[in-house]
C-alpha positions as CSV (number, residue, x, y, z in Angstrom):
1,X,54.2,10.2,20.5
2,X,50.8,10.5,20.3
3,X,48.4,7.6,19.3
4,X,47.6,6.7,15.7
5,X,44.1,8.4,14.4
6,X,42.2,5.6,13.3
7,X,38.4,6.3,13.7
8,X,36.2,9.6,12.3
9,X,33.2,11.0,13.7
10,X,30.7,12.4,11.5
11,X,28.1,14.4,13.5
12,X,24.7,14.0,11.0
13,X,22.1,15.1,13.8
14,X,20.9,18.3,12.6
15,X,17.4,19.2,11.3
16,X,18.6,20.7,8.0
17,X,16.6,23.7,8.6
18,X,18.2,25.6,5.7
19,X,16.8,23.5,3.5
20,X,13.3,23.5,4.0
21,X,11.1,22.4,3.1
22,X,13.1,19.1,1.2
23,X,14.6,18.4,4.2
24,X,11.3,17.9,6.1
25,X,11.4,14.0,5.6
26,X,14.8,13.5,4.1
27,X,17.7,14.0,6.6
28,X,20.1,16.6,4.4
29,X,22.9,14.1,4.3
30,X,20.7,12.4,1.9
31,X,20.4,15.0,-0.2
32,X,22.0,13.7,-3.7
33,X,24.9,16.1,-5.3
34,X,24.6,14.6,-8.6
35,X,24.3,11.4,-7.8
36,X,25.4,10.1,-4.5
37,X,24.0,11.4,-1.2
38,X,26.2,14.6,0.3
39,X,27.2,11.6,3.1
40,X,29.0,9.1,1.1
41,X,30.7,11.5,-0.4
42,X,32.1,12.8,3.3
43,X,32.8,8.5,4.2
44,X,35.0,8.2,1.4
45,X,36.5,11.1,2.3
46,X,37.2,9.2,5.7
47,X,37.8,6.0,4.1
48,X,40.7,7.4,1.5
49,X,42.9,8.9,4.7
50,X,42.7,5.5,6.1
51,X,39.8,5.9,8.6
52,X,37.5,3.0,7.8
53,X,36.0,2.7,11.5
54,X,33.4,5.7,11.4
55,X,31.1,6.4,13.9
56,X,28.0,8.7,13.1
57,X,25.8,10.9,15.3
58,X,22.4,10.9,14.3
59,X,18.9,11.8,15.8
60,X,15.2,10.9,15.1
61,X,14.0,10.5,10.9
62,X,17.7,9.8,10.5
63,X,17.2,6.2,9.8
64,X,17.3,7.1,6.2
65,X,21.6,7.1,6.5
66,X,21.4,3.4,8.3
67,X,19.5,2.0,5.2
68,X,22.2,3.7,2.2
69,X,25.5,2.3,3.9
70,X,23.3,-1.1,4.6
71,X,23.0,-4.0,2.6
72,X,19.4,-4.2,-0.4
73,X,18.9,-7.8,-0.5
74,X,16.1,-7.4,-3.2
75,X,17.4,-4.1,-4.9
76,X,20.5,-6.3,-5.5
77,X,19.3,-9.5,-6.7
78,X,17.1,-7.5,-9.4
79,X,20.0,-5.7,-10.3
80,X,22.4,-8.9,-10.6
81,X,19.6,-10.1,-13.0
82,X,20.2,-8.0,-15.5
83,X,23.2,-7.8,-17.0
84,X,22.9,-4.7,-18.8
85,X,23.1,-3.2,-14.8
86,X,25.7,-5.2,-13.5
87,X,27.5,-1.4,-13.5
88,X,24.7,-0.1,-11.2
89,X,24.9,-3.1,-8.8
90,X,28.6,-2.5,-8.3
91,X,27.6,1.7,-7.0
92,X,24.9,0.1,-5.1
93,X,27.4,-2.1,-3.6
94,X,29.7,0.8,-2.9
95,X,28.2,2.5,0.2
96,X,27.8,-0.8,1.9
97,X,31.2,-2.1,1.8
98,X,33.0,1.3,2.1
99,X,33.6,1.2,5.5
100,X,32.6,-0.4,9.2
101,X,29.6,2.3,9.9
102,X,28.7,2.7,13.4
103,X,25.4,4.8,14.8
104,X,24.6,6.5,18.3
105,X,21.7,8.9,18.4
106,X,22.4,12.2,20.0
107,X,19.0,12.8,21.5
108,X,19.0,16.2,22.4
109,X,19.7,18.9,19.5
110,X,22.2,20.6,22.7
111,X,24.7,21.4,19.8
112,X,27.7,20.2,17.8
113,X,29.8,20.0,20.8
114,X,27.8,17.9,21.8
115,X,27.4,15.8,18.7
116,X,31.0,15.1,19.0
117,X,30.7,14.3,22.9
118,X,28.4,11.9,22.0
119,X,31.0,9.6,20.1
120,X,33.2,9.5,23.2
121,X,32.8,6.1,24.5
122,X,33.1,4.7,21.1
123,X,36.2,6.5,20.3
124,X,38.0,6.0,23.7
125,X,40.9,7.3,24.6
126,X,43.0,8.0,20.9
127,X,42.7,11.2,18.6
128,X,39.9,10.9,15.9
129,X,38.8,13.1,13.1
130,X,35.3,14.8,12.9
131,X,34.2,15.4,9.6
132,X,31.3,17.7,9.0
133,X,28.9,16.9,6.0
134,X,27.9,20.6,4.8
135,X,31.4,20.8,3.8
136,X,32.6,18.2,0.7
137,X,36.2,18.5,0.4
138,X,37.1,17.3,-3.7
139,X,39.0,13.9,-3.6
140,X,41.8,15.2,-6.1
141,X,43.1,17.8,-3.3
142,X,42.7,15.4,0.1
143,X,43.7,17.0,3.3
144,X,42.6,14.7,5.7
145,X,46.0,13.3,5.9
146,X,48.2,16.5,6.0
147,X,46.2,17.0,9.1
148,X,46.3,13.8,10.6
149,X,50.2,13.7,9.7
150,X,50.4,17.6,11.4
151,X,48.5,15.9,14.2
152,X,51.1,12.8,14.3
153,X,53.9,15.4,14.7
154,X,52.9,17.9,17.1
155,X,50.3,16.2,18.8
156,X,47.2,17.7,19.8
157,X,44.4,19.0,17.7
158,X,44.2,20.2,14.3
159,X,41.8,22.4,11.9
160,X,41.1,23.3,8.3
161,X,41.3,26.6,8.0
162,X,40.2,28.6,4.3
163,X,41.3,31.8,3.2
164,X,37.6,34.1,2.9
165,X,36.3,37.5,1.7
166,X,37.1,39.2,4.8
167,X,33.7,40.8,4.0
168,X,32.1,37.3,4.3
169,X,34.1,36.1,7.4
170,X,31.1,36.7,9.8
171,X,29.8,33.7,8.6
172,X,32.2,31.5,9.9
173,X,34.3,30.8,13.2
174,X,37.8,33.0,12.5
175,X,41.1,31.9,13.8
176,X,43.6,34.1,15.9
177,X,46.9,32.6,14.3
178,X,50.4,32.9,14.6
179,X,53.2,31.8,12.3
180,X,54.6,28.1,12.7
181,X,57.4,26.4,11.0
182,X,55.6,24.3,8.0
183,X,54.6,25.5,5.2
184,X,50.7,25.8,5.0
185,X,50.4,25.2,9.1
186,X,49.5,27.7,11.5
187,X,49.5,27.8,15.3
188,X,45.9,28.4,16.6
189,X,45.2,30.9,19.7
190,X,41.6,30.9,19.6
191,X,38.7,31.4,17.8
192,X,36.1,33.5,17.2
193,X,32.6,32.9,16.3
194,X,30.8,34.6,13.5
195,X,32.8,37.8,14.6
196,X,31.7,41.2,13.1
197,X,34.0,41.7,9.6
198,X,35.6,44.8,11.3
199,X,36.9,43.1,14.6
200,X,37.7,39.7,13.0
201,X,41.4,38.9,14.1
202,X,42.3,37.2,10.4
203,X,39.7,36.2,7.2
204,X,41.0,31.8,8.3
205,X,37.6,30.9,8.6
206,X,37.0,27.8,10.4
207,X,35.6,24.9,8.0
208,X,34.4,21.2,9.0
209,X,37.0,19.1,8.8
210,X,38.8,18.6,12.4
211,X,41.6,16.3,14.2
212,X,41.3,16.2,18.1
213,X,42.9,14.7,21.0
214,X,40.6,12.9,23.0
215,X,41.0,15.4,26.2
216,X,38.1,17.6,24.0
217,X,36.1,15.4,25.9
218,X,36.4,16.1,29.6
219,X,36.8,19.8,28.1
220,X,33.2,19.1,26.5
221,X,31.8,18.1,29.6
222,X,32.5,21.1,31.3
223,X,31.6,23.5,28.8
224,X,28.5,25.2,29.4
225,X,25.4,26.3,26.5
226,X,27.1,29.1,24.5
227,X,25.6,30.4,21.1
228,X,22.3,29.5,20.7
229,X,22.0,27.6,24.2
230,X,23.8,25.1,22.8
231,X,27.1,23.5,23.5
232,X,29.3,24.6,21.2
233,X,32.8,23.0,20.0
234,X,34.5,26.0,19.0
235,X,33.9,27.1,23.1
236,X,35.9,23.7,23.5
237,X,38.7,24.1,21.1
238,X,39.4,27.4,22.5
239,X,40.3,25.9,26.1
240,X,42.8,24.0,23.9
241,X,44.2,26.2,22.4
242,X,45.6,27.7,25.9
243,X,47.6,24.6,26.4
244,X,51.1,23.0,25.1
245,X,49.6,19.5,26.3
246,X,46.9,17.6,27.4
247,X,44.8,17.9,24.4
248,X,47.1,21.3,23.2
249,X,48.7,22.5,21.1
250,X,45.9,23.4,18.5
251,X,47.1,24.0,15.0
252,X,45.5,24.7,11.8
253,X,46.3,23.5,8.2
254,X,45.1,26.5,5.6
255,X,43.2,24.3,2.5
256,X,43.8,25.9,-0.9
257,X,41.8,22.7,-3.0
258,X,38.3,22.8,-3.9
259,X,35.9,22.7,-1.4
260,X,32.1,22.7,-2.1
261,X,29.3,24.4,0.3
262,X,26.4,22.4,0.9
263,X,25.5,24.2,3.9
264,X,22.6,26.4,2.0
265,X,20.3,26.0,-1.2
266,X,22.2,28.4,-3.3
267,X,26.0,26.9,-2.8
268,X,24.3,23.3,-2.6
269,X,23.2,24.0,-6.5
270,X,26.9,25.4,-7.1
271,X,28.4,22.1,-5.7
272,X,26.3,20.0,-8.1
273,X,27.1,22.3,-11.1
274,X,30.6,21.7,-10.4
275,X,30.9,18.4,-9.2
276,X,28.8,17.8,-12.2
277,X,30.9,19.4,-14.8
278,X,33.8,17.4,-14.0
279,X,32.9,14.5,-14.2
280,X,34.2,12.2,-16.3
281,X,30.8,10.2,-17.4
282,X,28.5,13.7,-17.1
283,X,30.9,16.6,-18.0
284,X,31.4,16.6,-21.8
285,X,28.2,17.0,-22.6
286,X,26.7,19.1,-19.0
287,X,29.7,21.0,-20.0
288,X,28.4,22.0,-23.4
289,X,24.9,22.4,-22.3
290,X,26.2,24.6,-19.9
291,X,27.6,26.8,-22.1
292,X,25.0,27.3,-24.6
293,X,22.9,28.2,-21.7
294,X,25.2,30.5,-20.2
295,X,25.2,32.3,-24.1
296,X,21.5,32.2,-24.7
297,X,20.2,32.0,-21.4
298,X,22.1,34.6,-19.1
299,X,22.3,37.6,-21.7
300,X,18.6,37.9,-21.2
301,X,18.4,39.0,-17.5
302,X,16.0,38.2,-14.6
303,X,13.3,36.0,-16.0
304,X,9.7,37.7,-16.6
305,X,8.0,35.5,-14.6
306,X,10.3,34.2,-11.8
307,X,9.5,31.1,-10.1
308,X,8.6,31.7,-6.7
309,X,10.0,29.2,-4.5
């Protein structure tokens, strides 16, 4: 019986380089999607499966994430003043009382494998989730637990796999999968990284939500610079998948919610419109704007004048 999961590792190390230039002196975790930075929305994630002792990974100019989940003494108090804000103190409050936020600075950019190899002396020897933040998964379809419950039963490590245009899996790791016996579940072979579209083995893209067994770890440390010169966790996952135990078998959970891209500018706008649209303070009337413009607005083709970014 393998041990409860009870601690998530959010890797938030990166330079944001797709972004550029806002990213420049704003870690893109901070980045808001409407309004709440793309981070809290990936600790509540963590926090609604039960997984309220989270451990991030940052790097240097990340201090930024320390300050939203800590405490604003003054911002507070002028806010518990008024008491046409007492609203706005309570979602100021939010972030800092979410959940028990931990920090250990990755401080060489040697890759998401190593991000995650990074958390290993706080995690110890128990699976843990790693949640990436350029993917927000949307509260009303969770999946965190299905995988931690997948996890639970068959032990070893689990991943989120989505259904892609086969034309647009070479942007993603794809899995080489074989039937299993629940509905929705996969058994993983391997992976592939960013494979050509015609020699991909499946369009099950790999996406950033993951349960692992804590034996990714010693695998970690062996693994050398892959893609990029960097160490990569896919590289890691894939000497799990060739086992039935320690830290095997590797299965995957295929997500058919809503899942919003924040990974580039144009699918970060895409996550705000509709994030934005359903919301139940913002949507009526962004919904209505929305649809005027897309009945004046569209019809008329590419602007004149674009706007050159």
């Amino acid at each position: 019986m393998s041990a409860p999961v009870t601690k998530a590792v959010i890797p938030a190390a990166g330079l944001g380089t797709r972004c550029l230039p806002a990213t420049k002196a704003t870690p893109k975790e901070m980045l808001p999607v409407v309004d709440k930075p793309a981070i809290q929305y990936v600790v509540e994630e963590a926090v609604r499966a039960g997984l309220s002792d989270v451990l991030m990974v940052t790097g240097r100019n990340k201090t930024p994430l320390e300050d939203h989940f800590d405490r604003n003494y003054e911002l507070e108090d002028k806010l518990e003043g008024d008491a046409g804000k007492l609203e706005l103190l309570e979602r100021v409050r939010e972030s800092s009382d979410l959940a028990t936020v931990h920090y250990v600075r990755q401080k060489d950019p040697r890759g998401l494998g190593h991000a995650v190899l990074c958390g290993a002396q706080h995690v110890g020897h128990e699976p843990f989730a790693v949640l990436l933040g350029d993917d927000l998964i949307d509260e009303r379809d969770p999946v965190l637990p299905q995988m931690i419950d997948v996890q639970k039963r068959h032990g070893g490590s689990v991943l989120l796999l989505l259904e892609v245009p086969h034309e647009q899996i070479s942007l993603y790791g794809a899995a080489i999968t074989e039937p299993a016996d629940d509905e929705d579940v996969v058994r993983v072979r391997g992976t592939i990284e960013k494979p050509p579209a015609a020699d991909a083995p499946s369009n099950l893209a790999v996406i950033g939500r993951y349960v692992l067994a804590p034996e990714i770890f010693d695998v970690l440390r062996d693994t050398p610079p892959g893609r990029g010169g960097e160490i990569q966790l896919t590289d890691a996952i894939n000497t799990l998948c060739g086992r039935d135990d320690r830290g095997g078998p590797v299965h995957g959970v295929v997500f058919r919610g809503r899942r919003y891209d924040t990974g580039d500018k144009g699918d970060y706008l895409r996550a705000i419109v509709q994030l934005a649209a359903d919301r139940a303070d913002l949507g009526p009337a962004f919904r209505e704007w929305l649809e005027e413009f897309a009945a004046t607005r569209l019809p008329q083709g590419e602007p004149v004048e674009p706007i050159q970014p």
